[in-house]
N, C-alpha and C positions, 0 to 999 in steps of 0.2 A: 329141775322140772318146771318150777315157777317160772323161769329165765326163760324155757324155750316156750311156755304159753306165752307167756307176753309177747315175744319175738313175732309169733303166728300171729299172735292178734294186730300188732302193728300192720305187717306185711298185710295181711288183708284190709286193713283198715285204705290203706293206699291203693286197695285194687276196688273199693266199692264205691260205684257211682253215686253222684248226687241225688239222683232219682231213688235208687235202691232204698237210701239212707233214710230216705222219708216216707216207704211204704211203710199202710198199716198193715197191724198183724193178725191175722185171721186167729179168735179163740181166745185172746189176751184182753183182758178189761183194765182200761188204764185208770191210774184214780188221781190224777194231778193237783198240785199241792193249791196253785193259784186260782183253782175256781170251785171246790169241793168241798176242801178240808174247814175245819173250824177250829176255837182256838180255847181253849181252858187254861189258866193262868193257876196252878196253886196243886196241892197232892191230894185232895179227895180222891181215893178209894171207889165211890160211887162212879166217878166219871168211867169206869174200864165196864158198866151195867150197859145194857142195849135199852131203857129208856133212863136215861139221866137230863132231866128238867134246867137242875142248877150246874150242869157241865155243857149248854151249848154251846155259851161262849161265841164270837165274834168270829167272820172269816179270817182265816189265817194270810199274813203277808208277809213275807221275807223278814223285812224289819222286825216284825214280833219274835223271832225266833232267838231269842238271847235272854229269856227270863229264865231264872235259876232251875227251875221246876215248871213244865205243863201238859196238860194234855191236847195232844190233836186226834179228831173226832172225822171219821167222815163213814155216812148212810150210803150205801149200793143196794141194787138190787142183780143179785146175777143173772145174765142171758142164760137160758133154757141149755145147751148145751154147757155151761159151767156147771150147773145144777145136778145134771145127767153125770159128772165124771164125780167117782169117789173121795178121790183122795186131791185136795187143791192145792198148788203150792203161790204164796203170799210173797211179792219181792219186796224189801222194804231198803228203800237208795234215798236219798238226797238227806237224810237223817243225821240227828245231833248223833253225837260218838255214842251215848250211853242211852241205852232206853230198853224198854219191856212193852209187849204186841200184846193186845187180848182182840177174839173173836165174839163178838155178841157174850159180854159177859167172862169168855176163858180165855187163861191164861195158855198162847201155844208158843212164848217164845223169848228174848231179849237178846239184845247184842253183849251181855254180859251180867254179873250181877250189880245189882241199881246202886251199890253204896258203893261204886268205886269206878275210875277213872282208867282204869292199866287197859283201855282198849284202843283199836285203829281209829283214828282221827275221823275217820268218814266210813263207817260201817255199811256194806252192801250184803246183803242177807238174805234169806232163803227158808220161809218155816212153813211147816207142812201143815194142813189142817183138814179134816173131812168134810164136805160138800154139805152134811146133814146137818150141820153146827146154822146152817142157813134156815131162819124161819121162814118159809115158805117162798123161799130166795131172799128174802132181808138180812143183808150185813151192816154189823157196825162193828166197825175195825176203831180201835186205839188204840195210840201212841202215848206211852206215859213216858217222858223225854227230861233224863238232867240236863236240861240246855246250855253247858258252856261254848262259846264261840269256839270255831278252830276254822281253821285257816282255809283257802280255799274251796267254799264253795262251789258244786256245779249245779244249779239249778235246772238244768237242763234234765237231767233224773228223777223220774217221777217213778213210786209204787207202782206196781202190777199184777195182776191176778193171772193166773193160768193155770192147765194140769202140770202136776206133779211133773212130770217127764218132761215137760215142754219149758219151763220155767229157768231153767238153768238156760237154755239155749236164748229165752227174754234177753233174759243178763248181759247174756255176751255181745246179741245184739245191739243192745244199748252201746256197750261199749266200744264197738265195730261203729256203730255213726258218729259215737263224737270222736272219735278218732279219724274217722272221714271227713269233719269236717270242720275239723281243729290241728292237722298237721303245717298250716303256714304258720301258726302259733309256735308249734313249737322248733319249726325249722328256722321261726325268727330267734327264739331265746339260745337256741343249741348254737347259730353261728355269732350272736353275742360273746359268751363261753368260749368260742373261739379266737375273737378278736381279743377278750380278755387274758385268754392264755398266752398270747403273742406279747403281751403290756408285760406282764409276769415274766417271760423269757427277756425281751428287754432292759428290767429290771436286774435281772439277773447279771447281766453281762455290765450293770452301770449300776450297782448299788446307792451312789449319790443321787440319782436321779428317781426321786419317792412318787414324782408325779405317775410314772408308770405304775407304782407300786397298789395306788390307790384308784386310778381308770382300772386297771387289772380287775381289784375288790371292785369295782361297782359292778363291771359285767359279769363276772363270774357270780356273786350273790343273787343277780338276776335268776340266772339259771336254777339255782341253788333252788331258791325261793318256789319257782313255779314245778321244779320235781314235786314237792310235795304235793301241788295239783296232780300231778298226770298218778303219785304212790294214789291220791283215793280213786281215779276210775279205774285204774288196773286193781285195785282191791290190795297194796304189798303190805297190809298192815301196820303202816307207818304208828306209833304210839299219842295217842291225841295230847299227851304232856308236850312229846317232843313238838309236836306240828304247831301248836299254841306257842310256845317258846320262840321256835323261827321264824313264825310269821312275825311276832310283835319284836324282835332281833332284826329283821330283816328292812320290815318296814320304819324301823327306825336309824337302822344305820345307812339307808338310800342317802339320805339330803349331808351325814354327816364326810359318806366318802365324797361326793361331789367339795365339796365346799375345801376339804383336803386337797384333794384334786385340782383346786382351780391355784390355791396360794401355794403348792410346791411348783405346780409349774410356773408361776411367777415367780418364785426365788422370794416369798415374802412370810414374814410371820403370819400365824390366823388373826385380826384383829381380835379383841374383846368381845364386840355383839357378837360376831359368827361363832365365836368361841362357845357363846353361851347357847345361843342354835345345836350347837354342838350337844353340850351337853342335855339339854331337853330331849336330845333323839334319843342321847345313847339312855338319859332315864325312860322313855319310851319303853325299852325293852326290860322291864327290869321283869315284866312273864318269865322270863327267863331262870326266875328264881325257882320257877317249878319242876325246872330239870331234876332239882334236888331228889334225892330218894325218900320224901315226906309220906308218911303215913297219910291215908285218905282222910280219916278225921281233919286232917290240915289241908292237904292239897285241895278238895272239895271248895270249902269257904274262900280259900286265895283264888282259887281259876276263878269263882262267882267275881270276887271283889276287883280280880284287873279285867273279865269280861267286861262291868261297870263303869270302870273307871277307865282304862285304856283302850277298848273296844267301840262301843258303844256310844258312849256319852262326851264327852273329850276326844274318843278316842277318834275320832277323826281328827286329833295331835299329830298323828304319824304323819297324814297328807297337806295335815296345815303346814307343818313344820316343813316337809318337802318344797310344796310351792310356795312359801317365805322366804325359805332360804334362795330357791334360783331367783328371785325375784329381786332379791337382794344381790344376785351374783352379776344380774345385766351391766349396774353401771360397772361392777370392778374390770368386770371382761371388755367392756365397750370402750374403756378408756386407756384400755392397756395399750402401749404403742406395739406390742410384738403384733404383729400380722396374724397368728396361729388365732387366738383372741377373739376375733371376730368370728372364726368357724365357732369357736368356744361356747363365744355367745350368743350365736343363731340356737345352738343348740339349750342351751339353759333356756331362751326365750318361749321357744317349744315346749320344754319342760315345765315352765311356770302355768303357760295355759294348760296343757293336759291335767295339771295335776292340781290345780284351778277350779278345773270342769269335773272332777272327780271328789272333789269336796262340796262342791254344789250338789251333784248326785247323792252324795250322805245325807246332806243336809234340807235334801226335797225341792231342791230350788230348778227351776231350768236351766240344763245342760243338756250337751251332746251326746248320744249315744256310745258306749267305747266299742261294742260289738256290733257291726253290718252284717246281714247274711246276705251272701250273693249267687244265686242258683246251687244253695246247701252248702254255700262254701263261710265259715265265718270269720272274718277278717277284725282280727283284735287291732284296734288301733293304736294300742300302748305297747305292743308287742313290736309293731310297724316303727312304731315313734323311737323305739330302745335299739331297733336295729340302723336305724338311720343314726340313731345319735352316737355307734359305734361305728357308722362307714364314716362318718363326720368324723371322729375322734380319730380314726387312721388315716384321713386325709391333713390331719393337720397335726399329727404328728409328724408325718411326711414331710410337710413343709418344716418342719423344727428341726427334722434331720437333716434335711437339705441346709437350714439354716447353720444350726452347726456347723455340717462340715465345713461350711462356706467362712466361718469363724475361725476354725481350726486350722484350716491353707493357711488363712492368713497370719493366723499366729507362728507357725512353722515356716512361713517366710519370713518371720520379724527372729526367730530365733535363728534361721540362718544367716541372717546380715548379723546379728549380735553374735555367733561365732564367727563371722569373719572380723569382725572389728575387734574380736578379743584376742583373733589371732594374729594381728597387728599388732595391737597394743602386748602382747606377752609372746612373742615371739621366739622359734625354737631355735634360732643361733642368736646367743648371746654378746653383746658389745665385746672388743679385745680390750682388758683395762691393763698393761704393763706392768708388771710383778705380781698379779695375781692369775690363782689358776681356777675359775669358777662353774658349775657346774650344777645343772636345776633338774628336776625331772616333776612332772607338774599332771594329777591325773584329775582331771574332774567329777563329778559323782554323777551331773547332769550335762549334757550337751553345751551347755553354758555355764560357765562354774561363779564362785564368789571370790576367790583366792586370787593373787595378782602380786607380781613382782616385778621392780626394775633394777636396772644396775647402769646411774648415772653418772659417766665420769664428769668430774670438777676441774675445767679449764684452767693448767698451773703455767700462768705469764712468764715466771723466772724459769720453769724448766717445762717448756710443753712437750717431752718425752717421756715425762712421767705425771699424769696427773691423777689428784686423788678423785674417788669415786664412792657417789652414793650407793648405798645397798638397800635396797626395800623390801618388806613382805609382809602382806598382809593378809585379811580375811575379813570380808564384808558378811555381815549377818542374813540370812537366809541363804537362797539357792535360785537358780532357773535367773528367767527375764531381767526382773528387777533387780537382783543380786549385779548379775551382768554387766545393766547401765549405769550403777554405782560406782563398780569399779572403773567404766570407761569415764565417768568424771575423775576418780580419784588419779588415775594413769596421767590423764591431761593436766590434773593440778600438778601435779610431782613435777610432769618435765618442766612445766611452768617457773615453777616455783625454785626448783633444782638452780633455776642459775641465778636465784635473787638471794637466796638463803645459806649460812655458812655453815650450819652446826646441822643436827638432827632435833634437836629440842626444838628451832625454830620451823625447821621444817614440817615437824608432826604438830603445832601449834598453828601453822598457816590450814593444815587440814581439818584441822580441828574447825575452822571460821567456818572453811569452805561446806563443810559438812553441816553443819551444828541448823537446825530449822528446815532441813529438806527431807523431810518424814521419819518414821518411827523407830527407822533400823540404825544402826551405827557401825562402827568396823574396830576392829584390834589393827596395828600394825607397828612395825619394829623396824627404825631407821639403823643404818651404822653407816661411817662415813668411815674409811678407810688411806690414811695416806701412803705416799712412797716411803716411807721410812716405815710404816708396819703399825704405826700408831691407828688404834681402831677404839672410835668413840661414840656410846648406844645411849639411844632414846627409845623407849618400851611405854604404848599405850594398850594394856592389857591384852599383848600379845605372850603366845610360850618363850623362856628365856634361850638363849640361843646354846650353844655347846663348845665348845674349845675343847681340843683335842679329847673328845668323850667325855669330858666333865663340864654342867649346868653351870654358867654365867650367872649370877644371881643380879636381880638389876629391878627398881623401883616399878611394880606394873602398872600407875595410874589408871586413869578411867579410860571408856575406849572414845573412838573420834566422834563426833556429833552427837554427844549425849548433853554436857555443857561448857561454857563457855570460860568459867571459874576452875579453870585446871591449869596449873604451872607444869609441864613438861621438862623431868630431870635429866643428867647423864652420868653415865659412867666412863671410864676409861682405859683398856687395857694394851699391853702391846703384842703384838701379833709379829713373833719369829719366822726367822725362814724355816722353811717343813711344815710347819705347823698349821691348821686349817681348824675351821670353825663353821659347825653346819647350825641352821634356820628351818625351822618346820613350821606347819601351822598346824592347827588342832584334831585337824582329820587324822593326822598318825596317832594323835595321842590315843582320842576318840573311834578311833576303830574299833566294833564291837566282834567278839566272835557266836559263829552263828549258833555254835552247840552250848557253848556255855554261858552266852552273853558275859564275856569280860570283856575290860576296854584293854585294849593293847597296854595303855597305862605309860606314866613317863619313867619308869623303872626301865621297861625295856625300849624305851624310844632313846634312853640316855647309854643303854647298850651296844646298841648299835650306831650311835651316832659318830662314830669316825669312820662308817663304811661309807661308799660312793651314793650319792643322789639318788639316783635309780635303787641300786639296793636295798637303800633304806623306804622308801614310797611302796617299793615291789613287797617288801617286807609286810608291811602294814596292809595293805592291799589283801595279802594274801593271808594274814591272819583273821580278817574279816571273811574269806573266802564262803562262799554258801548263804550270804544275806545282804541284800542289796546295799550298794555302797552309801553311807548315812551324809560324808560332808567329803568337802572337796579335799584331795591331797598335795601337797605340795613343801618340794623339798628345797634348799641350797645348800651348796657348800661350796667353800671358800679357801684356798690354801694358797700362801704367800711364799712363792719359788724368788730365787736371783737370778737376776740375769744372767748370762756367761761374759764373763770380763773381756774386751779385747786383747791378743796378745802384744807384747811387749817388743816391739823390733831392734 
């Protein structure tokens, strides 16, 4: 039912003109707070009497309305038809959350009882009283008011007198004009919340990228923030703990999302000072303590004390701390080379003045007004400014998306030249070495893999019909790009190197140089050189040992290539019969994890299957990991030493 009042009252609020908005109302005595009321500081009792001497106290002003305890005073005299109706109804609006009404002396009312806080943030009220309570039409209406701050004030709501019957309909009035003439406010904050939610969905689909995560938070808390304005004119009851708590939450974590916001998008840590900006906001809010479920005895004195201390007196902290921080944010933005930057920082700059000009307003000093009325229309200019700083913010996201992509072609064209150069250098028909029968099957985890093999034969002078040949395989550390152009150095040192070098120990010691100071990755890899008689001779720098006929080669693993430079590279020697074949893996078979169980394939069953074909074995592996994405590159050989067929005998 509440849901569909509000709705009514909206919709009409959008259909009544500017003109309507500001008739008077015939029979209603308005009693406004900024030129009427008086102000009493303290709990005498006396003050709620229709002559009290020592309760006149001082005209009442905005500012004064944050002392723990006071009373507000104001003398009328009712027009003759006020007088004439029996029963009068009292509207009491722009009021501290807690207070109690007396008429000339009697008590007719409160927005709850006085020693306790469990009410709406901004109480709009209604108490009934009889016409006769008037001495000879003199009223003296008081307000005895626990003055803790909360959040969003509308000054614009001023008490009212009228009959009984007429009095509710004040009300809704009221609330029918500033809704008439506060809808671009809140059409500025709702399409904030909008753009907010869009940073939040991008987020979503690019968790590494936080800078949306915290643009997201700043616009959305925007929104957040000012509900609780529109919960006190529509009257939803909001809890004056809660609205105390958000405000000083809210107001404090403004400057700490920005400042978030500006070094993820730069890809940089917070420095120190902003750090410590940081944390001043987030103590800002520490109100927040009164969410607690504390007994009033306690809650009372705490709202007084951060009223005091964070509200009031400092507590223009929140807006210092806001315009410090942007002000601080100019040069980092300004000097940034990214292009987006510059939108960044038109924006922050705007933000340092408004919120500049908004601590000067605290602090009594000349500044600019935030609110313009323009033929009843009133145009918040922080509303205006929060919405530009979100079409800004999507403007220059926009460009960062464009940027990107414009990063990411290019990198998708460097990795397709880096799969064509790898598929050069590791090529799917392998050399013909005479008496060997060799065979690879080679699966990458990434479009560009780490793993690389060649099979170099060794030019034999005395019988060039048979020459012996190197065998390589290896495995460079990491994956993707870099991985890649490793291997195509390490490819070009081999064939390089292949015809200056005689053994595998000197060969794996030449890559070792080659390697050893070109960054921080290194490679495993495992030479055998291979001749016509079947003699096969291994060098092992922390590569898997190879297999012969299904059983593990055990062979020295030293360290791997380009780690240092103080490593003597061993060999082993065994001989290799006709039939008989010897397979080379790299670690991805071993290292294959399964997806349900996470086991690794393990060399138990790598050395099981190690007399099946190339393929087989990769496909094996491959398929044991099946259901979780491939972790490192696969790649198999095998080796098997046939005879020639002898010519016949004529």
């Amino acid at each position: 039912m509440k849901n569909k009042i509000l709705m009514g009252l909206i919709l009409a609020a959008f259909s009544i003109s500017s003109a309507q908005a500001q008739a008077p109302q015939p029979g209603v005595l308005r009693l406004p707070w900024w030129d009427q009321w008086t102000l009493h500081v303290g709990d005498d009792p006396q003050c709620a009497q229709i002559d009290a001497p020592a309760c006149k106290g001082e005209p009442l002003k905005f500012e004064d309305w944050s002392f723990a305890n006071q009373w507000q005073r104001v003398e009328v005299t009712l027009p003759a038809e006020l007088q004439s109706t029996p029963q009068l109804g009292l509207l009491v609006q722009g009021e501290q959350p807690v207070y109690e009404v007396f008429v000339n002396g009697q008590r007719i009312g409160g927005s709850d009882k006085f020693a306790t806080l469990r009410v709406p943030q901004y109480s709009r009220a209604i108490f009934s009283f009889p016409s006769r309570l008037a001495n000879q039409g003199r009223l003296v209406i008081a307000i005895h008011a626990q003055a803790v701050h909360t959040s969003n004030h509308v000054d614009r709501f001023v008490p009212a007198i009228a009959p009984i019957d007429r009095i509710q309909a004040v009300s809704d009035q009221d609330t029918l004009d500033y809704l008439a003439s506060s809808w671009l406010h809140y059409i500025c904050f709702t399409a904030m919340f909008g753009a907010g939610v869009v940073f939040f969905l991008l987020f979503s689909v690019n968790t590494r990228a936080h800078e949306y995560f915290w643009l997201g938070a700043r616009l959305c808390s925007l929104l957040v923030f000012r509900l609780g304005e529109l919960a006190s004119v529509v009257n939803l009851s909001v809890p004056a703990w809660l609205a105390l708590g958000t405000n000083a939450l809210f107001n404090g974590i403004s400057a700490f999302f920005s400042i978030e916001f500006v070094f993820s998008f730069l890809g940089r840590p917070v420095p120190r000072f902003f750090r410590a900006i940081e944390i001043l906001c987030l103590v800002n809010g520490l109100p927040l303590l009164l969410l607690l479920p504390l007994p009033s005895s306690f809650f009372i004195p705490v709202a007084r004390l951060t009223d005091n201390v964070y509200v009031h007196h400092p507590g223009i902290a929140g807006i210092l701390l806001s315009a410090l921080a942007f002000l601080m944010l100019l040069p980092v933005c300004f000097k940034s080379k990214l292009p987006e930057m510059r939108w960044i920082g038109a924006a922050a700059l705007f933000f340092a003045i408004e919120e500049s000009n908004r601590m000067a307003r605290f602090i009594h000093l000349p500044s600019m007004r935030q609110d313009i009325y323009w033929n009843g229309l009133d145009v918040d200019l922080r509303a205006i400014a929060n919405l530009l700083f979100a079409i800004v913010m999507l403007i220059a996201m926009t460009f960062r998306l464009r940027r990107i992509q414009d990063r990411n072609r290019k990198v998708e064209q460097e990795i397709a030249a880096a799969r064509s150069i790898q598929q050069i250098l590791i090529p799917d028909l392998l050399p013909s070495v005479p008496g060997l029968l060799i065979e690879s099957a080679y699966l990458p985890a990434q479009e560009v893999g780490g793993d690389f093999f060649q099979i170099l034969p060794i030019p034999n002078p005395a019988d060039p019909a048979h020459p012996s040949a190197f065998i390589v395989l290896g495995d460079v550390s990491g994956k993707g790009l870099k991985a890649a152009m490793t291997v195509s150095l390490i490819v070009g040192t081999l064939r390089t190197y292949a015809e200056f070098y005689s053994s595998p120990a000197e060969l794996l010691a030449g890559l070792n140089r080659r390697l050893h100071g070109r960054g921080d990755g290194f490679a495993t890899c495992l030479v055998l050189m291979v001749t016509p008689s079947g003699r096969v001779t291994v060098a092992n720098a922390a590569h898997p040992n190879p297999y012969l006929n299904g059983k593990e080669i055990p062979t020295d693993p030293n360290l791997p290539l380009g780690v240092t430079l103080d490593v003597v590279y061993s060999e082993i020697t065994f001989q290799l019969e006709a039939n008989q074949s010897f397979t080379l893996v790299t670690d991805g078979v071993v290292e294959a994890t399964s997806a349900t169980t996470r086991e690794l394939f393990g060399f138990d069953r790598t050395q099981a299957i190690s007399a099946q074909p190339a393929s087989s074995i990769a496909e094996t592996a491959r398929d044991f990991g099946k259901g979780a994405p491939q972790a490192d590159d696969i790649t198999v050989l095998t080796i098997a030493r046939v005879l020639e067929p002898q010519p016949a005998l004529v």
